[in-house]
C-alpha positions in Angstrom: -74.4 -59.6 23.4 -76.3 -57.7 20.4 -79.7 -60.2 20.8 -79.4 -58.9 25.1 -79.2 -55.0 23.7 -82.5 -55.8 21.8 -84.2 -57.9 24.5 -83.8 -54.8 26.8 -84.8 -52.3 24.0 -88.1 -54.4 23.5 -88.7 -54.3 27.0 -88.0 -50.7 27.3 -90.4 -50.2 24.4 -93.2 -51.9 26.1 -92.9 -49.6 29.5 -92.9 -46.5 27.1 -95.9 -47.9 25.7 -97.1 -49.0 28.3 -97.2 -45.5 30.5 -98.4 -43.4 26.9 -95.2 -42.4 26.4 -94.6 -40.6 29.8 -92.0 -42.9 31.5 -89.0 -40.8 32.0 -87.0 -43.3 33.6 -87.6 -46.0 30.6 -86.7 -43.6 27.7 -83.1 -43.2 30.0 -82.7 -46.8 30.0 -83.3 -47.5 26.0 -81.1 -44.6 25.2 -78.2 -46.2 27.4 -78.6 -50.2 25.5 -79.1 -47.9 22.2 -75.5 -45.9 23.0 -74.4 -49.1 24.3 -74.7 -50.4 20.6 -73.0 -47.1 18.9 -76.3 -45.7 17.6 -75.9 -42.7 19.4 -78.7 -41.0 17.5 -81.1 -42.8 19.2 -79.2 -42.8 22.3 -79.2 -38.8 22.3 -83.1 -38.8 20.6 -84.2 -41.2 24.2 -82.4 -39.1 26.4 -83.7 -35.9 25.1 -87.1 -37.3 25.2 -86.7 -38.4 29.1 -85.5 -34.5 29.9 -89.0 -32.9 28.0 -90.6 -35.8 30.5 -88.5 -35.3 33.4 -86.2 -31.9 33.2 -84.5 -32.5 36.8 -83.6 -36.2 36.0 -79.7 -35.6 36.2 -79.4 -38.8 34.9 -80.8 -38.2 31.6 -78.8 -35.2 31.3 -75.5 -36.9 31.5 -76.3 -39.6 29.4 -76.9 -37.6 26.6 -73.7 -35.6 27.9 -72.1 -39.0 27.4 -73.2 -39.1 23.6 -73.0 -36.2 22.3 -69.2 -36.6 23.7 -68.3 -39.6 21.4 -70.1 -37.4 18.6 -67.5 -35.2 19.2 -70.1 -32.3 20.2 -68.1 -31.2 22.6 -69.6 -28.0 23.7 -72.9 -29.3 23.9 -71.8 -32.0 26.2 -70.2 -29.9 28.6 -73.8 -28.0 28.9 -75.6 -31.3 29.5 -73.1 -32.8 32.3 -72.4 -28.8 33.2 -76.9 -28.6 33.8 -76.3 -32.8 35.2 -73.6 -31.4 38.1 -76.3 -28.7 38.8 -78.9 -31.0 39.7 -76.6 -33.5 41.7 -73.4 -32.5 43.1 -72.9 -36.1 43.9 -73.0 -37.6 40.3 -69.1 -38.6 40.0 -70.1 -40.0 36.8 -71.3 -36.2 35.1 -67.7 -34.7 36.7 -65.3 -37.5 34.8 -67.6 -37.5 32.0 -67.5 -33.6 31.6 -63.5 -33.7 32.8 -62.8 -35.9 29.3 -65.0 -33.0 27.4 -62.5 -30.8 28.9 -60.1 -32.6 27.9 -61.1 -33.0 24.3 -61.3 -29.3 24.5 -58.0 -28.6 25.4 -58.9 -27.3 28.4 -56.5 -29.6 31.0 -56.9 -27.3 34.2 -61.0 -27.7 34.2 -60.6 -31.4 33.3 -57.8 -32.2 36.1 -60.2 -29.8 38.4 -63.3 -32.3 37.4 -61.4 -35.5 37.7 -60.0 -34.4 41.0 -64.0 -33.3 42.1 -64.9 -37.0 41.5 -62.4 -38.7 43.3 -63.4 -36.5 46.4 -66.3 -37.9 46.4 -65.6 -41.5 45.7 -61.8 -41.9 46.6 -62.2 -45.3 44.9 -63.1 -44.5 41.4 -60.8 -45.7 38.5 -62.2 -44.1 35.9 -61.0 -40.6 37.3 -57.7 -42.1 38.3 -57.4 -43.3 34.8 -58.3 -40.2 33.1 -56.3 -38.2 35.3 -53.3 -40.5 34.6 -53.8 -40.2 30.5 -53.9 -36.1 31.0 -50.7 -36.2 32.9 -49.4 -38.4 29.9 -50.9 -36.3 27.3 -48.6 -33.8 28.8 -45.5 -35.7 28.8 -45.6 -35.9 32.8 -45.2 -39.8 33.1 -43.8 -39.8 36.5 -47.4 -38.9 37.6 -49.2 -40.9 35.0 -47.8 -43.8 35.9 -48.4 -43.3 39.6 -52.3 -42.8 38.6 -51.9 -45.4 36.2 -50.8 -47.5 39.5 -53.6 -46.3 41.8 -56.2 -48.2 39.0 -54.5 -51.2 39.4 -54.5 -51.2 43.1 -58.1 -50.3 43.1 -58.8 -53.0 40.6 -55.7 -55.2 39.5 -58.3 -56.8 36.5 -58.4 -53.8 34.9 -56.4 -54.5 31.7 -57.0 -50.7 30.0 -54.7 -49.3 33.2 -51.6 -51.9 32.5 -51.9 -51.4 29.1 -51.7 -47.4 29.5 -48.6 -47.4 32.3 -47.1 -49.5 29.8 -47.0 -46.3 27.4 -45.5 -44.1 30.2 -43.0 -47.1 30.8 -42.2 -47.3 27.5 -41.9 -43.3 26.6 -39.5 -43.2 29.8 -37.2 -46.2 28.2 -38.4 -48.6 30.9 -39.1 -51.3 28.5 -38.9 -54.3 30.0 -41.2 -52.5 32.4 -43.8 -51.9 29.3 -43.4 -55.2 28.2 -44.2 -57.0 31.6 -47.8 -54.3 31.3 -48.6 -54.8 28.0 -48.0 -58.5 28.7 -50.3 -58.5 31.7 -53.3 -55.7 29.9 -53.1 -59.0 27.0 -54.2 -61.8 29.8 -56.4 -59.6 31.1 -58.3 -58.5 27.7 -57.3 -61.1 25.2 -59.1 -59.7 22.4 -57.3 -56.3 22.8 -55.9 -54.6 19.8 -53.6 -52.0 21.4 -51.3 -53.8 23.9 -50.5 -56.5 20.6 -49.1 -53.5 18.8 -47.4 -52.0 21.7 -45.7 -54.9 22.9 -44.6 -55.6 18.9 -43.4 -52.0 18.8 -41.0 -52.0 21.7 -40.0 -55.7 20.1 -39.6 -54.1 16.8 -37.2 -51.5 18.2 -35.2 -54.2 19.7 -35.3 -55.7 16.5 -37.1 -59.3 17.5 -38.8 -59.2 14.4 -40.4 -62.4 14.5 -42.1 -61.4 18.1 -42.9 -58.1 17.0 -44.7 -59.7 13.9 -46.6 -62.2 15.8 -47.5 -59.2 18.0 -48.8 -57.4 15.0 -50.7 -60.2 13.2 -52.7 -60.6 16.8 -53.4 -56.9 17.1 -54.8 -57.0 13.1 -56.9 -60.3 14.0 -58.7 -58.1 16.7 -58.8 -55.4 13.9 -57.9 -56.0 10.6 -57.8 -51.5 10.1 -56.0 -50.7 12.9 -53.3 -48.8 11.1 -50.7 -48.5 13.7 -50.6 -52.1 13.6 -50.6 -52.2 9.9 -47.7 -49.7 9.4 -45.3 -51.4 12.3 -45.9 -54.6 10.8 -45.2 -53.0 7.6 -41.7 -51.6 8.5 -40.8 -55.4 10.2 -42.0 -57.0 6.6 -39.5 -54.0 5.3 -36.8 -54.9 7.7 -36.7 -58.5 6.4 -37.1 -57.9 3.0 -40.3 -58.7 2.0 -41.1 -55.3 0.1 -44.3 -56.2 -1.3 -46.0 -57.5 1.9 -44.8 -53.9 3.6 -46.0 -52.0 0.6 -49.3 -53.7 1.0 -49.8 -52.8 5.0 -48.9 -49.5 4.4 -51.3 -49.1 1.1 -53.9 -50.7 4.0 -53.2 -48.4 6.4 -53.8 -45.6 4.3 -57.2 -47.1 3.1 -58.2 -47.5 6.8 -60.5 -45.4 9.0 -59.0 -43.3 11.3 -60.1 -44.7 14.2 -57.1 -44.6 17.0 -55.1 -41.3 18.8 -52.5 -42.6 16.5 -53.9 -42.1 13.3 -52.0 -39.3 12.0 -48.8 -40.9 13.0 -49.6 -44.2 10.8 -50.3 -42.3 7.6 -47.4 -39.8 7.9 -45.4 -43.0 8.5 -47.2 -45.1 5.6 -46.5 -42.0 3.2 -43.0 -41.7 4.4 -42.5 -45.6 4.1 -43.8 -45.8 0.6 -42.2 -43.2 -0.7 -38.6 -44.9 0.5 -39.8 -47.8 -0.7 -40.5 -45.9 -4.5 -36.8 -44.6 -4.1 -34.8 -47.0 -6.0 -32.1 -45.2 -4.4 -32.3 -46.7 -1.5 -31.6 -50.7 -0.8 -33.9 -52.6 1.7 -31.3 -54.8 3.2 -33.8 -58.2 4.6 -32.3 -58.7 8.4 -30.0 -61.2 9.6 -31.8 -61.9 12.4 -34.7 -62.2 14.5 -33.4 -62.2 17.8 -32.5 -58.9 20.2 -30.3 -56.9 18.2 -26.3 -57.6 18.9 -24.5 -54.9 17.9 -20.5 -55.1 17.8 -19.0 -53.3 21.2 -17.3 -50.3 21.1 -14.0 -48.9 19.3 -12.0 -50.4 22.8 -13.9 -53.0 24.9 -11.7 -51.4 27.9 -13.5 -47.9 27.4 -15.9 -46.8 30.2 -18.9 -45.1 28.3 -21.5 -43.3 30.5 -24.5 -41.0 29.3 -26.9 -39.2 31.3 -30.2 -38.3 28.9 -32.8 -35.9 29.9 -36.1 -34.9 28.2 -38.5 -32.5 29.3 -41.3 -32.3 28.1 -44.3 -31.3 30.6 -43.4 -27.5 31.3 -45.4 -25.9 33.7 -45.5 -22.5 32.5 -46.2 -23.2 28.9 -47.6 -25.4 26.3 -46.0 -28.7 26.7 -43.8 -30.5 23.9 -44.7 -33.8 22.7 -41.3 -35.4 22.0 -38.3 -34.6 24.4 -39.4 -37.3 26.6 -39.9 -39.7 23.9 -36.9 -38.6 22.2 -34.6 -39.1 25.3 -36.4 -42.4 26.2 -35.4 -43.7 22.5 -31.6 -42.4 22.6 -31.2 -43.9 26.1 -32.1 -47.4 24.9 -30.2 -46.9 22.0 -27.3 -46.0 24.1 -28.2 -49.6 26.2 -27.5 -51.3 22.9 -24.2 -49.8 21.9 -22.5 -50.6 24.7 -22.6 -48.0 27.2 -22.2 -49.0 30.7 -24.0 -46.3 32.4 -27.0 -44.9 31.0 -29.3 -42.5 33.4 -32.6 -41.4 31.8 -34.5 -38.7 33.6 -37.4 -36.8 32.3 -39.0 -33.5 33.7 -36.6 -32.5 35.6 -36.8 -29.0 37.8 -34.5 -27.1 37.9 -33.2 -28.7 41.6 -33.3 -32.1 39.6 -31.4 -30.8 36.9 -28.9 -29.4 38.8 -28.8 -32.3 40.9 -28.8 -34.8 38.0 -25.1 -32.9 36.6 -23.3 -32.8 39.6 -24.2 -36.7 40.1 -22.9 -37.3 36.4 -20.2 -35.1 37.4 -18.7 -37.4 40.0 -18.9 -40.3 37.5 -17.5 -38.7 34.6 -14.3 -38.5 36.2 -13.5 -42.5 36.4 -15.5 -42.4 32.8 -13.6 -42.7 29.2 -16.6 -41.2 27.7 -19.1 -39.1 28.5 -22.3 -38.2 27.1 -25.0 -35.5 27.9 -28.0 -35.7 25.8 -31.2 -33.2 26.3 -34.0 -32.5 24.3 -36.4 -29.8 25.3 -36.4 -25.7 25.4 -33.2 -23.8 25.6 -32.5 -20.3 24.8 -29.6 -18.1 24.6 -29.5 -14.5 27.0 -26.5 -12.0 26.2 -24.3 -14.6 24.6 -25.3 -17.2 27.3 -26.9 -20.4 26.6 -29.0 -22.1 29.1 -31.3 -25.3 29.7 -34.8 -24.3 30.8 -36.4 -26.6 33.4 -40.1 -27.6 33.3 -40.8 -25.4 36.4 -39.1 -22.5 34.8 -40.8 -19.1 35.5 -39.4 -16.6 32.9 -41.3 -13.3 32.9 -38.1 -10.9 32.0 -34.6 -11.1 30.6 -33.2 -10.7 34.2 -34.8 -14.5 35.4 -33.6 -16.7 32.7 -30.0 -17.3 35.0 -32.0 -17.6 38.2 -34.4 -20.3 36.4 -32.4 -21.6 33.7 -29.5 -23.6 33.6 -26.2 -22.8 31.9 -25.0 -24.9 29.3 -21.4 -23.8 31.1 -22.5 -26.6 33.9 -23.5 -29.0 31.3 -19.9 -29.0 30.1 -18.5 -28.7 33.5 -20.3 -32.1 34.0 -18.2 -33.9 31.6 -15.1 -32.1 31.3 -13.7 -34.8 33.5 -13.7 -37.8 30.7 -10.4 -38.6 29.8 -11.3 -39.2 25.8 -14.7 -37.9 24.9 -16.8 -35.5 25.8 -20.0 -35.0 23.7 -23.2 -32.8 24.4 -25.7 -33.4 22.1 -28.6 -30.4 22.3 -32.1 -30.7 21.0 -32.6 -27.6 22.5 -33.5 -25.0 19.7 -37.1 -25.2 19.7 -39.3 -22.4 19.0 -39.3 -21.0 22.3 -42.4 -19.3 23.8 -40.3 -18.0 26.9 -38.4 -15.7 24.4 -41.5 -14.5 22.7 -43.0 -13.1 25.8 -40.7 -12.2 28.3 -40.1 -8.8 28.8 -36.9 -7.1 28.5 -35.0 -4.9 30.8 -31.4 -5.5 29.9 -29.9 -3.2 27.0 -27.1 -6.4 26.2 -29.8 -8.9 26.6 -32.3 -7.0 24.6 -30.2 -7.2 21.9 -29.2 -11.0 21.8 -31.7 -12.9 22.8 -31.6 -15.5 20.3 -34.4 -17.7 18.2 -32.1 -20.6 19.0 -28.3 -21.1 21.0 -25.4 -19.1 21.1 -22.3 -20.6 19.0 -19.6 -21.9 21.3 -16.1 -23.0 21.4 -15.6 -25.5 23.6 -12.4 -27.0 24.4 -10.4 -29.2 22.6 -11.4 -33.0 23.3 -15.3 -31.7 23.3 -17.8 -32.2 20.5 -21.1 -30.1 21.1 -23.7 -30.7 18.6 -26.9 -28.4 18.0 -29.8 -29.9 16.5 -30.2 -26.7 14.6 -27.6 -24.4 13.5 -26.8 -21.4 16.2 -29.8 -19.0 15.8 -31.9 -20.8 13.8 -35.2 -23.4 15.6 -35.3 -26.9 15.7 -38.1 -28.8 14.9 -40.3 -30.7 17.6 -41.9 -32.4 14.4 -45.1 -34.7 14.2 -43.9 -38.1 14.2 -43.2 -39.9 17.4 -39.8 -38.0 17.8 -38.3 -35.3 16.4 -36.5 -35.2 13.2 -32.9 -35.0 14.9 -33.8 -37.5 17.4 -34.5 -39.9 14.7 -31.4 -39.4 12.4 -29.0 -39.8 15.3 -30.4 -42.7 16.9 -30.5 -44.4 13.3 -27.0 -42.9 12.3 -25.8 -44.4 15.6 -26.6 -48.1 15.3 -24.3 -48.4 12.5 -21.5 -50.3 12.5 -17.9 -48.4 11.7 -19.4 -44.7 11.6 -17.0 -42.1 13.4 -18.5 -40.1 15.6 -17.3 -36.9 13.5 -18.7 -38.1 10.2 -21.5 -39.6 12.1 -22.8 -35.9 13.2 -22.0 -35.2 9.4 -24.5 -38.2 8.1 -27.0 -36.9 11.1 -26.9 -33.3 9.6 -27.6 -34.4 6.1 -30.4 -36.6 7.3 -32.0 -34.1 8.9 -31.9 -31.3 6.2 -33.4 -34.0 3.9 -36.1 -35.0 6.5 -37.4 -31.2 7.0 -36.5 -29.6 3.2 -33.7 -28.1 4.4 -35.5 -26.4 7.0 -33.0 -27.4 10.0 -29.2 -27.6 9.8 -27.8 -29.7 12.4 -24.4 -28.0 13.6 -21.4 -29.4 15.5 -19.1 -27.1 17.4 -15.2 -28.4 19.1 -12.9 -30.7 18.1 -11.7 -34.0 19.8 -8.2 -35.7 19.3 -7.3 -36.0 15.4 -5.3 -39.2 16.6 -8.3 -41.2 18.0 -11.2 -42.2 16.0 -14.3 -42.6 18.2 -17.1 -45.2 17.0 -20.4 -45.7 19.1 -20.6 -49.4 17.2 -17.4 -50.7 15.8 -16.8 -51.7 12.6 -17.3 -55.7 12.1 
């Protein structure tokens, strides 16, 4: 492959030459087998050279857009494919070129207006499809990402990169044997792939089949021996078996790596975080039993009926998107899976007709139901003493809209009031909340109370509600993969013989210790002081 780029760069070099230096069209072609290799100096010196020569080649002009992109000049490239798009409004390629500078800007509306401009003209091209489907993801909007996602594959079932990326949007929406059968499929298709390895071995490492997950791992680090994702998940399966010095090496190596991957600052927070539990001689790395899916004992009574519906929004339309609820949600909902729970409905992004929708459904089956469960992670935001759920298509300009676009947390309980043991709500709903900030007020009792975080409650007895932060006080969406509550309740609930009250309490200290003592977990009701309530039971 190298000894074809430098056939073709001779051969370039010889028409240059050959016309004195004047062929536009040659210059073009050397800078593309020059950007081809990664020397993207040369690439962008050709390129400029073929626009002196030729200043309406379009061509030329988006090439070097196309460069100085993956330099990371981001301004600059816009003005190239910008001045390319001026010269031909038929160059699809300058339009999903200039819709990822958009994107790399932070500007999503221009970039989803560019991607859409090029599938006008060619309704068959992937690469806007695909871009468009990675934007929607960026945004936490996997419903739509995985339909764009799906449009790729129709267009062209052999391209691996598409099956490889729906798998993410499967897997971030707790569909995982769904993301396994993609990454599965984006491995036959590019064998020498580094990211669909470590994929696949993460969802295999959450299910604990460690020794799949490793061999996973030790194929994504053949492909690339720095990729530090890789490095750092098959660190924490060398921790989960014991072997402390082999996980104290990959995460020393993923440290030392390049920074290479969207993923990057993930792996060395994690690394950093890792080693420094590993320094703790506090804390005992206890090698696993097994290497098979995890089998967790059943529940307190195998007769219990346990049903959960888990929502996380994530893609609000209105304002700046959050990163984890739908990741958070998709991790407690498979968690949930393990434990035992019969009935587990995931939903993501919900409007507020969904939402709405989604509680009077759970409604109906929390009254055959022993336990039930509401779990949500996104905004909320207390109004006069009321606290409410906001939906992603939420449009909260005053004090006065929040009950026409919000939903009360009084129909979240009303949902699960009809359990006949247990009902819990669990809220990762205190984020700092950019509806508050801006809306204006008009009510003299609302102008008053409108709250950083929720409202304290008393709910009644046989109902647990549990705040990721303390009434008044924010939540954290954090910079990991999920938030910091998220994290300490899906680990806190795995283990065997934890009551759910001293559960919440383990969860609370976690958390406190995770952000300095910045959030307080805080649980609010009481449930039956004759019954203890386990999501694993002890062995």
């Amino acid at each position: 492959m190298q000894r074809g780029h430098e056939d073709r760069i001779a051969a370039c070099s010889r028409l240059i030459a050959k016309s004195g230096g004047r062929d536009a069209v040659a210059f073009d072609n050397r800078g593309a087998e020059y950007g081809d290799k990664g020397d993207y100096d040369r690439a962008i010196s050709d390129f400029s050279e073929a626009i002196r020569i030729d200043p309406k080649y379009a061509l030329a002009w988006q090439h070097r857009g196309a460069a100085l992109l993956r330099r990371n000049e981001v301004d600059r490239a816009i003005a190239d494919l910008t001045q390319s798009i001026r010269l031909d409004a038929n160059n699809l390629n300058a339009f999903n070129d200039r819709g990822m500078a958009y994107a790399a800007a932070g500007d999503s509306e221009r970039a989803l207006s560019d991607y859409n401009a090029a599938i006008r003209i060619n309704p068959r091209f992937k690469f806007a499809y695909f871009n468009r489907g990675r934007l929607y993801a960026g945004k936490g909007d996997h419903t739509r990402a995985i339909a764009e996602y799906s449009e790729v594959i129709r267009i062209d079932p052999t391209y691996g990169y598409a099956f490889n990326n729906r798998g993410l949007s499967y897997r971030d929406t707790g569909q995982s044997e769904r993301a396994v059968a993609d990454f599965s499929e984006a491995i036959r298709l590019l064998p020498r792939t580094t990211l669909a390895y470590n994929n696949r071995g993460d969802i295999y490492l959450l299910q604990g089949r460690y020794d799949q997950a490793l061999a996973d791992f030790n194929e994504s680090l053949r492909n690339d021996p720095q990729h530090q994702s890789a490095l750092v998940n098959r660190g924490m399966v060398f921790e989960k078996l014991g072997e402390v010095g082999k996980a104290r090496a990959d995460f020393n190596a993923a440290l030392a790596a390049p920074q290479k991957y969207d993923s990057a600052k993930w792996s060395m927070d994690k690394a950093r975080e890792r080693l420094a539990a590993l320094d703790d001689t506090s804390i005992k790395t206890v090698p696993a039993t097994t290497t098979s899916v995890i089998a967790l004992p059943g529940p307190s009574s195998r007769n219990d009926r346990r049903i959960a519906l888990v929502v996380g929004n994530s893609a609000y339309e209105n304002v700046a998107a959050l990163a984890n609820p739908a990741r958070d949600a998709a991790l407690v909902a498979e968690t949930l899976r393990l434990t035992g729970f019969e009935s587990v409905t995931l939903l993501t992004d919900l409007r507020k007709d969904a939402l709405t929708a989604a509680l009077r459904d759970f409604a109906s089956q929390a009254e055959i139901a022993d336990w039930a469960m509401v779990y949500y992670a996104g905004h909320g935001m207390e109004v006069g003493g009321v606290n409410y759920l906001i939906p992603i298509d939420a449009k909260i300009a005053s004090d006065r809209d929040v009950s026409f676009e919000a939903v009360a947390l009084d129909q979240v309980l009303n949902a699960a009031e009809r359990a006949k043991r247990l009902r819990l709500i669990v809220l990762d709903a205190c984020r700092d909340n950019p509806f508050a900030n801006r809306m204006k007020r008009t009510m003299t009792l609302a102008s008053r109370s409108v709250s950083r975080g929720l409202a304290a409650i008393e709910p009644e007895a046989g109902t647990l509600v549990v705040y990721a932060a303390k009434d008044g006080e924010m939540a954290l969406d954090g910079e990991g993969r999920n938030s910091p509550f998220a994290t300490a309740f899906v680990n806190n609930m795995r283990k065997p013989g934890l009551e759910v009250r001293r559960l919440f309490d383990v969860v609370r200290d976690d958390v406190m210790e995770a952000t300095n003592r910045a959030q307080k977990p805080f649980s609010y009701g009481s449930v039956s002081g004759r019954q203890d309530f386990y999501f694993v039971a002890g062995k």
